[in-house]
N, C-alpha and C positions, 0 to 999 in steps of 0.2 A: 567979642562975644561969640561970634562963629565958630571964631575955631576953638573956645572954649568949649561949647553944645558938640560939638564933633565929637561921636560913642568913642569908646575904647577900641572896639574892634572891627574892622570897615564891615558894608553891607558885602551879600552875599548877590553876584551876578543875576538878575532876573531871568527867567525861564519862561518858554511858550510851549503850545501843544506842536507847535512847530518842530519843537527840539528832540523829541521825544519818536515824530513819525519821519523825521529826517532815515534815509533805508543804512547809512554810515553810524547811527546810535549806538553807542558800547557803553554798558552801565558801569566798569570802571575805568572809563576813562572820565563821563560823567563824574564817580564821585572822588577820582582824582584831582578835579575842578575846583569840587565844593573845599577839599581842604586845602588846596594850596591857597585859596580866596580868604579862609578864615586865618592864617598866620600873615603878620605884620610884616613890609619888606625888612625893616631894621632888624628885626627878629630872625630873620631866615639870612642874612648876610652873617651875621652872629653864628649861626648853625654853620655856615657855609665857612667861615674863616676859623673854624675849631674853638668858637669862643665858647665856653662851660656856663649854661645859665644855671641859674639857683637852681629851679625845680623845673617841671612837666606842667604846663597849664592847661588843662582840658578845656576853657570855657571859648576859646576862639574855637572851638571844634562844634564843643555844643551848639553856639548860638546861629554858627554856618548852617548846622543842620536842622535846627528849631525854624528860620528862617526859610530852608528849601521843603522842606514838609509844610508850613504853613501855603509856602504857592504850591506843593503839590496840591491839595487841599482843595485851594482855589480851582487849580488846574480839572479839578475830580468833577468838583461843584460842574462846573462851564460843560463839562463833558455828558455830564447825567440830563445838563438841561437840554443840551444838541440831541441826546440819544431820546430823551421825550418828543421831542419837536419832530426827530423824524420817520418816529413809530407812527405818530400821528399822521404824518404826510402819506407812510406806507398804507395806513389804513384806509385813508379817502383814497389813494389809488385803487386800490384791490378792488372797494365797494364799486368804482368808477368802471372797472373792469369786468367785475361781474354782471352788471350792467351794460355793458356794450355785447359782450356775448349774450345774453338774452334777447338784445334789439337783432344783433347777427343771426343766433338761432330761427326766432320768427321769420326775420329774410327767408333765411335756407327751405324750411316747412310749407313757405310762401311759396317759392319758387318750384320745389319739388312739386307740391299740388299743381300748379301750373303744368309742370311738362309734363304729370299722368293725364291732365285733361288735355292734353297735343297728343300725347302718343297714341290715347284715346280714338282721338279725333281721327289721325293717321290713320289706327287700326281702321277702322271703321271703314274711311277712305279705300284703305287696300281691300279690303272683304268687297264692296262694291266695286270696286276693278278687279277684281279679280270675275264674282261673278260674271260682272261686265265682259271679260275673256270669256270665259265660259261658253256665256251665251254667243259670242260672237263668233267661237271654234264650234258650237253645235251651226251655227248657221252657216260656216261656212262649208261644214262637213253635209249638210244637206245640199246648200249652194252647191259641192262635188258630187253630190248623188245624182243630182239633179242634171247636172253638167253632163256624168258619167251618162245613167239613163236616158237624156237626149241624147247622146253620143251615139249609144247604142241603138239608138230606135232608127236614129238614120241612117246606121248602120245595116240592120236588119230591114229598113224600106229598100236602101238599093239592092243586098243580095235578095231581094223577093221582085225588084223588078229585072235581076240577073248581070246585076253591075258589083264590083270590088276595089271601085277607085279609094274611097277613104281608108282601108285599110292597108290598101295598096300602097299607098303614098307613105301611113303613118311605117309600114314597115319600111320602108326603100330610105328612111331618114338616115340610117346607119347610128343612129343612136340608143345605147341600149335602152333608158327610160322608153321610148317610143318602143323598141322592140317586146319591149316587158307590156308595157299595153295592149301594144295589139295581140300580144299571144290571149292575155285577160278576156279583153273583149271576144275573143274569137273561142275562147272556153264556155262565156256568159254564153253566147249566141249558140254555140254546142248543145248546151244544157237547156236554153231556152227550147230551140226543136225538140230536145230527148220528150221534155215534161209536156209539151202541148201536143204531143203525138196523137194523131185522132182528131185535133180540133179542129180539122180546116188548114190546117201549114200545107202551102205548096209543096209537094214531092219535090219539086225542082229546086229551090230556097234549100230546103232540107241536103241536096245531092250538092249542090252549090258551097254549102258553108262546111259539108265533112270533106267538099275535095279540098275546099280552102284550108281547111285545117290541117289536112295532110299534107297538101304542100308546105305549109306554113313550119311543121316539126323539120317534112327532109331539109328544106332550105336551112334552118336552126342546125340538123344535126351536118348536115354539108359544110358550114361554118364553122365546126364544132371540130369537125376532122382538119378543115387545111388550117385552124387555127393550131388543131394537132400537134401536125406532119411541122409546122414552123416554129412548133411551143413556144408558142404566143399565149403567154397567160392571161393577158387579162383577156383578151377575145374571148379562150374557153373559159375563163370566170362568168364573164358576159352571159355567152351562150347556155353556160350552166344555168345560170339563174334564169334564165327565160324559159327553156323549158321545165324547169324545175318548177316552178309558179304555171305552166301551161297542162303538164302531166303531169306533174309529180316527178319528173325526171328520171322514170323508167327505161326512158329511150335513150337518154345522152349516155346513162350509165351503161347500159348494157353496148354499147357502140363506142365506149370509150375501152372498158372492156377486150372486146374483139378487136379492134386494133393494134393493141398490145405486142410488141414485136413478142415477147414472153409465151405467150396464149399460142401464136401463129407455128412460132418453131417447137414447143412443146407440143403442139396437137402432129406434128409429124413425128416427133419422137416415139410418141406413144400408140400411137397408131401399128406401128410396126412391131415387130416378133421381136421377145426377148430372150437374148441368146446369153445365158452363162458360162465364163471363162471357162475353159475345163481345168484349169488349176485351182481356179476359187471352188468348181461345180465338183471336184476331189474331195476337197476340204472342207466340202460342206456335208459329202457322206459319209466319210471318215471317221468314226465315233474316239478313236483315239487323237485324233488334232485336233487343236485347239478351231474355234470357230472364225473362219478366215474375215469375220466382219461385215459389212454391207457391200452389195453386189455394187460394181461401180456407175452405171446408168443412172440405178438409182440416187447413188451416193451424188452422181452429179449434178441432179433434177433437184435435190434437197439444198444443197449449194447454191445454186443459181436460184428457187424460191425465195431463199433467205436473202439477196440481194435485191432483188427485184421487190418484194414486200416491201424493205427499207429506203428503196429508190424511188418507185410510184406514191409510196406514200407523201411523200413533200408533195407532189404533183398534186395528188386528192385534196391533202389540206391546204394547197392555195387554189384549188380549181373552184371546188363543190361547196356547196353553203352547207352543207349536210355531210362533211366529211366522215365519222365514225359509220352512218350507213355504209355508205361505199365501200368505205377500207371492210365494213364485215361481209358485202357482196365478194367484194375481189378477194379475200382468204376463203368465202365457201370454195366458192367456183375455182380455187386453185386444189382445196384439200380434193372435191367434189369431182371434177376432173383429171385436170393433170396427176395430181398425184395418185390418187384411187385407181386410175387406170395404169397407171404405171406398177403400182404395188398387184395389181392384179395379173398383170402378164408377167412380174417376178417371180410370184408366187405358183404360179400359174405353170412357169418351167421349171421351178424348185420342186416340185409337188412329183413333175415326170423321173427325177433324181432319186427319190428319195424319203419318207416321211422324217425322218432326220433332217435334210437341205432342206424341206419344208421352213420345220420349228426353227431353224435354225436361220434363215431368212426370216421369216418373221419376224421371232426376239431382233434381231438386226435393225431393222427394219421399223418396228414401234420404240425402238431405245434412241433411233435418228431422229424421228419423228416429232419425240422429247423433248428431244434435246432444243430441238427446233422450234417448239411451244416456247420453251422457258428461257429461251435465250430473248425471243420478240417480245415476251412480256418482259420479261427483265430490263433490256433496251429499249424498248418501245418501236413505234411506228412513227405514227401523224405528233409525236410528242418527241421527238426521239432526240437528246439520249436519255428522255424522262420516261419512267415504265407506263404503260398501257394502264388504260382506261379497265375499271372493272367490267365494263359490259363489253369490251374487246376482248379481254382476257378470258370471260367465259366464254363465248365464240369460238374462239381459237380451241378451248378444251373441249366443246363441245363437238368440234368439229374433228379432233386427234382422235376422241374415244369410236364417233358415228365411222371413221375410217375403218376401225377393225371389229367394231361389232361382227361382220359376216363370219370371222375367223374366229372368237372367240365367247360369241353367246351360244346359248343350251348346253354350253360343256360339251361343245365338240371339239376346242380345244383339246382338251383332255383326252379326251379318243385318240387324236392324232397322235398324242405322246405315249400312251398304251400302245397303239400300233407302232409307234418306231422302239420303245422297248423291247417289246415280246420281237421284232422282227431281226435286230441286232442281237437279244440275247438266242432266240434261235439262232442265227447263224453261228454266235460263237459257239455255242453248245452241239452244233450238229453231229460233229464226229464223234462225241463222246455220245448222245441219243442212238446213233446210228450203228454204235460198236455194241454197245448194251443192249437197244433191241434185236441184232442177229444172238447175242448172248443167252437172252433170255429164249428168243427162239430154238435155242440148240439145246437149254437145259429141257427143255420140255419137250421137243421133238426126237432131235439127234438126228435130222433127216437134212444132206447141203441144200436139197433142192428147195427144201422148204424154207429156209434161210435165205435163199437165192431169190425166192418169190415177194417172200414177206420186207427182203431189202429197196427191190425194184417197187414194190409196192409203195412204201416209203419216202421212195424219190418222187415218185411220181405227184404222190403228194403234194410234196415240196414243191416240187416244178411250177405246179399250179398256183400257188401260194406268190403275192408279191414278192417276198424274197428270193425264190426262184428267180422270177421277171426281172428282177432289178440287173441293172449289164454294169453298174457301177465299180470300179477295180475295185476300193474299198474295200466293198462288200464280200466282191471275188475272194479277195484274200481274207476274208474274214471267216466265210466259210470252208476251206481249205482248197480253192482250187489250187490244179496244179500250173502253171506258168503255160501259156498256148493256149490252157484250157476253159471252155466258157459252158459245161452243162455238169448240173450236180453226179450226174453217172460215171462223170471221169473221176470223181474223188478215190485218192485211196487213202482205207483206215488203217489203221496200226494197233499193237498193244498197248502204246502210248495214249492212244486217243480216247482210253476207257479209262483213263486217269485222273483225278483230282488234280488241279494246279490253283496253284496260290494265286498266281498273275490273273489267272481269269478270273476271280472272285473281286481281285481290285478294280481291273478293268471293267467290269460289272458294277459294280460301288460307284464308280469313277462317273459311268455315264450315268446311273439313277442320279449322282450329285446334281450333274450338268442337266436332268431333267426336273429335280429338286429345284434347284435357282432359276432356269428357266418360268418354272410356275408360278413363282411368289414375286418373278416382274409381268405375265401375263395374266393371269387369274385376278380376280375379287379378291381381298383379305379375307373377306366374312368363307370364303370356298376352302383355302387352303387348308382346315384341319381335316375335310370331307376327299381334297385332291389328293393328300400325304397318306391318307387312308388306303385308298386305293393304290397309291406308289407301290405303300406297305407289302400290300398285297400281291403286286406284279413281281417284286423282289424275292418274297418267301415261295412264291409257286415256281419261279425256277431257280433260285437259288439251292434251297428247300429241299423242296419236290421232285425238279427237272436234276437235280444234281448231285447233290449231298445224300439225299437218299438212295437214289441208283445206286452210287459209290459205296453206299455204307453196305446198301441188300446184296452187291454185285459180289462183296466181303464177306458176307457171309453166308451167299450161295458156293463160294470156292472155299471158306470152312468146311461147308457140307461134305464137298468133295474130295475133302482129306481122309482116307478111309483105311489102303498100303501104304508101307512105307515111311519113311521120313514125310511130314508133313511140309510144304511150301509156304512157310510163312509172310511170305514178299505182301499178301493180300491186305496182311495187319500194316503194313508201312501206310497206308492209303487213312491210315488212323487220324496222322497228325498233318493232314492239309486239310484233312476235314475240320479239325479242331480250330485249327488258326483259323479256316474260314469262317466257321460260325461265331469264333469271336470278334471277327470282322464285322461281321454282318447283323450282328446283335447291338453291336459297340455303332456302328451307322445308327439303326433304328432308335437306339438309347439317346444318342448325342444328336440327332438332328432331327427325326421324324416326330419324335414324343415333343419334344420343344417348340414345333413350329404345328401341334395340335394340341399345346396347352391350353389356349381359347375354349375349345368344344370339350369339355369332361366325358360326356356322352362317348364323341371318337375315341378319346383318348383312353378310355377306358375299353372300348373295344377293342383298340389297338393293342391293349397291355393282355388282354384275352390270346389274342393272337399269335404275341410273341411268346406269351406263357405254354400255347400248346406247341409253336414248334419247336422250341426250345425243348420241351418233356420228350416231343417224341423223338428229336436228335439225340438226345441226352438216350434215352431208352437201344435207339439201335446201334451207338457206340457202346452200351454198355453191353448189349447184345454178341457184337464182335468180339469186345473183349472176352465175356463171361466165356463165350463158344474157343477161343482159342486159348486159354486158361485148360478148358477141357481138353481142347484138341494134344496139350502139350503133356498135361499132367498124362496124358494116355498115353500116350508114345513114350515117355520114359520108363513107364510101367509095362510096357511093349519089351522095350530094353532089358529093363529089369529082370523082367522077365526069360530072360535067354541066358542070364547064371548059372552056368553051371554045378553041379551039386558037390561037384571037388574042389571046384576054385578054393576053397578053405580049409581042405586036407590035401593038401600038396604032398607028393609023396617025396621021398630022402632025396631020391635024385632030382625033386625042383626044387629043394630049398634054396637054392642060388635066386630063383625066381621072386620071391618072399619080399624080397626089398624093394620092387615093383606094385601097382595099383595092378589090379584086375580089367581084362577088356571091355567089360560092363560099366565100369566105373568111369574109362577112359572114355564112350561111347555116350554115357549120360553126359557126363564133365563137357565134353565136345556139342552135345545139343542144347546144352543151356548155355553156352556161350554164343553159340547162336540165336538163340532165341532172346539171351540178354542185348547183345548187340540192336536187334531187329527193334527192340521193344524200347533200348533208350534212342533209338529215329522215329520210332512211331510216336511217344509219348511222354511227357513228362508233368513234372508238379506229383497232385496227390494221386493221378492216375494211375502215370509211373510206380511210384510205389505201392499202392493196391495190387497192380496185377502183378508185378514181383512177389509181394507176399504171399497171393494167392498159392502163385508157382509155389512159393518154398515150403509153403504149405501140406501140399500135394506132395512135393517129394519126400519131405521130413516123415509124414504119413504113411510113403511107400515104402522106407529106408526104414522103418518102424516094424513093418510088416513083415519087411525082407529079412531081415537078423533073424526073425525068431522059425526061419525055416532051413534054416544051413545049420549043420553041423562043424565044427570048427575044431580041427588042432593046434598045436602050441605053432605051429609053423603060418597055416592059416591066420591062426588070431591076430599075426603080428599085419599079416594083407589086408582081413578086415579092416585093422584099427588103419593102414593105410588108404583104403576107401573113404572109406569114413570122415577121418582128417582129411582128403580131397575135395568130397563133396563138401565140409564146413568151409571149406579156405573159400571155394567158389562160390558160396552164397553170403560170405564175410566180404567178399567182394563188393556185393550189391549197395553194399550200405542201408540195409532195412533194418531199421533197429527193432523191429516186431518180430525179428527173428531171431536175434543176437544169439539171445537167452537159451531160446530153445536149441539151436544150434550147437550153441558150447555145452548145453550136457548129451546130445547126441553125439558128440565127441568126444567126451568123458564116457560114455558108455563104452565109445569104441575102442578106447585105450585100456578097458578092463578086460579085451578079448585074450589082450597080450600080457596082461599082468602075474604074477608068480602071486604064492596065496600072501609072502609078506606083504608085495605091495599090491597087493588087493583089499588088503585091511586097509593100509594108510591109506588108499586113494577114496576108499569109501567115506575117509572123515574128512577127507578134504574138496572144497569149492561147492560149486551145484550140485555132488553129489552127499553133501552131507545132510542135506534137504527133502532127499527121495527115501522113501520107504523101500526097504530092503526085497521086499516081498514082490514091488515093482520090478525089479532086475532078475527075477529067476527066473521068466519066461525067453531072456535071453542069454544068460549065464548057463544054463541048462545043457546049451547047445555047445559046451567045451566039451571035448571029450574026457579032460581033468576034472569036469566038476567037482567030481567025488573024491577021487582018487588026491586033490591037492587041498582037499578040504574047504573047498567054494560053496559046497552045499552048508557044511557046517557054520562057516562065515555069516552066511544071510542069514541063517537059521538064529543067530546069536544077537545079531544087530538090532 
């Protein structure tokens, strides 16, 4: 019966949740399982041995799978009921949770209130210990007053019964706190006599406690030196601080001070006379050398400051409790001293040299000094190599400018450079003053003796005058001595020395520069358009004035004098150094003096007034030479012209050989205007040049105009004329004036009609510049043929 009931097709292997979370799971190999479970073995041996069954039976597949779906099922069921069961559990935890943090929170809340009412507590605690200190520092600070003031009363009982043992003792401890005491109390005890003056104090108590006090500093400042002499720092630290807190420290300092090996050897330095090199003491009068730099004494004294600043200063700032004072004591008392009196006796013997070695030491001398500022602020001192302190630094500047105030407030600077101007441009001008005053003296006299008077006169002048005084070679040679020679009566002048030169106009320039630059590192900024003003001014008065003008007047007083004869043109050469020079000197004022008084409108506007007039009136007495020797020449070849003979143009048979030749008139003009052209292109050029050329040709063209129409002419002459004629154009074609060209080439055309026959006197009339002229123009010269008539010339013009 069992194995009857036994299905057709076996069960399908049971399954668990087991099978499923097993991490080896592969779902087909799982359902590789399910069917190899559903087919029968007999059945699959069949498959297996190629045996052919009837058909394909699905139901052993079905019911394998009907079967594993059903325990999935199950499997689902069991799964939904675990995942209920332990949502729920999740959920009694959480609430259990949320709940324990609440009971924790409370703790925390608990606990914090707790320790704000300790920390409370604490504060509290510390406020009242603290007061608690308080009060027990005010009482112990009375407790020391107290202490202190008994100290002192017993103090003040013995020096009034004429005893100094407690103080005595408290100083002999070698301790500085006791030392710094007793100086205290011995200042209290000071001040106590000062204030009860009058009240009944023993005279004697009172003599007692200032000798004690004095003793008490020497002893301090005695400690203070052999701590010194063995620079033993903390001793003078010591000692600083005691009398510092005793006096204020006026005494260690100023005896720290004078100790100074610096201080000791500098004050015999300066002390004694200062003598400048005579090679540097040259070159410092010299207006052509460059400025030989700072005198070396000084140069050395400024060297040795700068070390010595940099060297004591470690000393201050480990000595003095009050370092930056001191360091500004010991740079007064160096600028204040040493070096003020050293710059004083430089200056002092620059001064006997020279107003030049003056400025010129000076500027030296304030550019070291600078230098010498901006290097220790830069570097520093008591900080050093960190820069200085801003209230060191103005010190120090305050103390560079208080050095040369004596030399450079009220614009007496300024004076001193006018005086070495005006003194070097006289000297270089003297010969040329000196040759122009006996000049003028002779035009207006003509007497030697009075020339002879008015010269010594002059000198003597001079003599008296610092530049006279001055024994400097420079100088010497600047105003022309001769070599041996040391008194201005030995000079001799020349025709040279009434001369305009180019070099002294630069050398003039040269030194106003070096007193230009000089000014704008010595002066105020806010001064310098008011100082260039005046420069302005020293330059045009002898530039100008002293020079340019003599030169120009001196030119056209020897115009004057051209009266016989060929004139001496050499005068007009004096034209073009003048020119250059005012361009110079115009080109300085433009480029450098306007520029450094742009600031002040007001100067500068004066300034431009200034240059505007001398400039009009140089311009004026150049044109003046000019215009006068224009005249002078234009006359003298009408002089010449004049001396034509009235045959030169009827040559008779036996000169026609001559005929082929110019005329000695012609020759004689020709010859003075190549002269005068010569002269005129060394004196002048640009539009001047050509101006007074044209003028010339002007002039003669005018007189050659005049001249034709007074000579009678044969056919022999006409042919000389028209050689004239052609001569004088060739030499004014020369010039290159094209303002003359024109006129020229038909004054040449005219000449070539003197020679012409009547054919070609027709055709030349239609042709070039003369086909232009009215016929009527030309018979005031045609006339003078002796052919007119006779060749039919008169007929000719009549026609045209």
């Amino acid at each position: 019966m069992a194995e009857s009931s036994r299905p057709i097709y076996p069960r399908v292997d049971t399954f668990s949740l087991s099978t499923f979370s097993n991490k080896d799971f592969i779902v087909k190999d799982f359902i590789e399982g399910l069917t190899d479970n559903a087919v029968p073995p007999n059945r699959r041996s069949e498959v297996g041995n190629n045996v052919v069954s009837k058909a394909f039976d699905p139901k052993p597949y079905i019911r394998a799978f009907e079967a594993a779906l059903g325990r999935l099922k199950e499997l689902d069921s069991d799964l939904k009921e675990r995942e209920s069961e332990l949502k729920e559990n999740v959920r009694r935890a959480e609430i259990d949770h949320m709940r324990t943090l609440d009971r924790l929170g409370n703790k925390f809340h608990s606990t914090l209130s707790e320790f704000h009412r300790l920390d409370k507590n604490i504060s509290d605690g510390g406020g009242v210990a603290v007061r608690i200190g308080g009060e027990l520092e005010k009482l112990d600070k009375q407790r020391q007053r107290a202490e202190d003031a008994r100290f002192l009363i017993q103090c003040y009982a013995e020096f009034s019964r004429g005893e100094t043992g407690r103080l005595e003792r408290l100083r002999k401890t070698g301790r500085t706190d006791d030392s710094i005491r007793c100086a205290i109390v011995t200042r209290q005890l000071s001040l106590v006599v000062k204030r009860n003056e009058g009240a009944g104090i023993n005279p004697k108590t009172r003599e007692l406690i200032e000798s004690f006090s004095e003793s008490l500093e020497q002893d301090l400042l005695k400690q203070f030196d052999a701590a010194y002499r063995k620079m033993n720092i903390d001793a003078m630290k010591g000692c600083a601080k005691v009398l510092h807190d005793f006096n204020g420290g006026a005494s260690v300092v100023s005896n720290f001070l004078n100790q100074m090996d610096f201080f000791i050897a500098a004050g015999k330095i300066t002390t004694g006379e200062v003598s400048i090199d005579p090679v540097i003491g040259e070159k410092l009068t010299d207006p052509d050398e460059a400025p030989p730099g700072l005198e070396l004494s000084l140069s050395s004294l400024i060297r040795e400051i700068e070390q010595n600043l940099k060297d004591e200063s470690k000393i201050i700032r480990d000595v003095f409790p009050y370092p930056e004072q001191v360091l500004g004591s010991f740079v007064q008392r160096i600028f204040q001293q040493s070096l003020q009196q050293q710059l004083e006796n430089l200056l002092e013997a620059a001064t006997v040299l020279s107003p030049l070695a003056f400025l010129r030491t000076l500027q030296a001398a304030r550019t070291a000094v600078i230098a010498l500022a901006e290097d220790l602020k830069e570097h520093g001192l008591t900080e050093h190599p960190d820069p200085l302190t801003s209230s060191t630094a103005m010190l120090l500047d305050q103390n560079v400018e208080e050095l040369f105030v004596p030399y450079l407030q009220d614009r007496g600077y300024l004076e001193k450079e006018r005086e070495s101007l005006e003194q070097l441009y006289t000297g270089l001008l003297l010969k040329f003053t000196l040759f122009h005053e006996q000049r003028r003296r002779n035009l207006k006299s003509g007497l030697l003796d009075r020339f002879k008077n008015t010269r010594e006169r002059t000198l003597e002048k001079i003599l008296e005058s610092d530049l006279g005084k001055s024994q400097s070679e420079a100088l010497s040679r600047l105003m022309g001595f001769r070599p041996g020679k040391e008194h201005l009566s030995d000079i001799v002048i020349t025709e040279a020395d009434g001369m305009l030169k180019v070099d002294f106009a630069k050398r003039i320039l040269k030194w106003m520069a070096e007193a230009v630059g000089r000014n704008l590192e010595l002066s105020p900024t806010a001064d310098t358009p008011k100082d260039v003003f005046v420069q302005m001014q020293i330059l045009i008065e002898h530039l100008k004035t002293s020079y340019l003008e003599v030169a120009l007047d001196a030119a056209l007083d020897t115009a004057d004098q051209q009266t016989k004869g060929e004139p001496d043109l050499s005068y007009f050469l004096e034209l073009k150094p003048a020119t250059t020079i005012m361009h110079l000197m115009f080109a300085f004022i433009n480029t450098i003096l306007f520029k450094l008084a742009a600031n002040s409108l007001t100067t500068k506007r004066d300034m431009q007034k200034l240059e505007t007039s001398a400039l009009a009136a140089l311009e004026q007495k150049v044109n003046s030479v000019i215009q006068k020797t224009v005249s002078i020449v234009v006359m003298y070849i009408s002089t010449i012209i004049s001396r034509q003979k009235k045959q030169d143009y009827r040559p008779k048979d036996e000169e026609v050989s001559l005929t082929t030749l110019s005329t000695q008139t012609c020759d004689a003009v020709c010859v003075f205007l190549a002269k005068t052209h010569e002269i005129a292109v060394d004196a002048l050029d640009g539009t001047n040049l050509e101006a007074f050329l044209d003028e010339i040709g002007h002039g003669l063209l005018n007189l050659l105009l005049e001249h034709m129409k007074k000579f009678q002419v044969n056919q022999a002459g006409g042919m000389m004329l028209s050689k004239d004629i052609k001569k004088y154009h060739d030499v004014i074609q020369g010039w290159k004036v094209s303002s003359l060209k024109d006129e020229y080439e038909l004054m040449n055309e005219i000449g070539a009609l003197y020679a012409a026959g009547a054919t070609s006197f027709r055709d030349r009339m239609g042709q070039g510049v003369l086909s232009k002229m009215k016929p009527a123009l030309l018979k005031p010269y045609m006339m003078k043929r002796d052919d007119y008539i006779t060749e039919g010339i008169e007929k000719i013009l009549s026609t045209e």
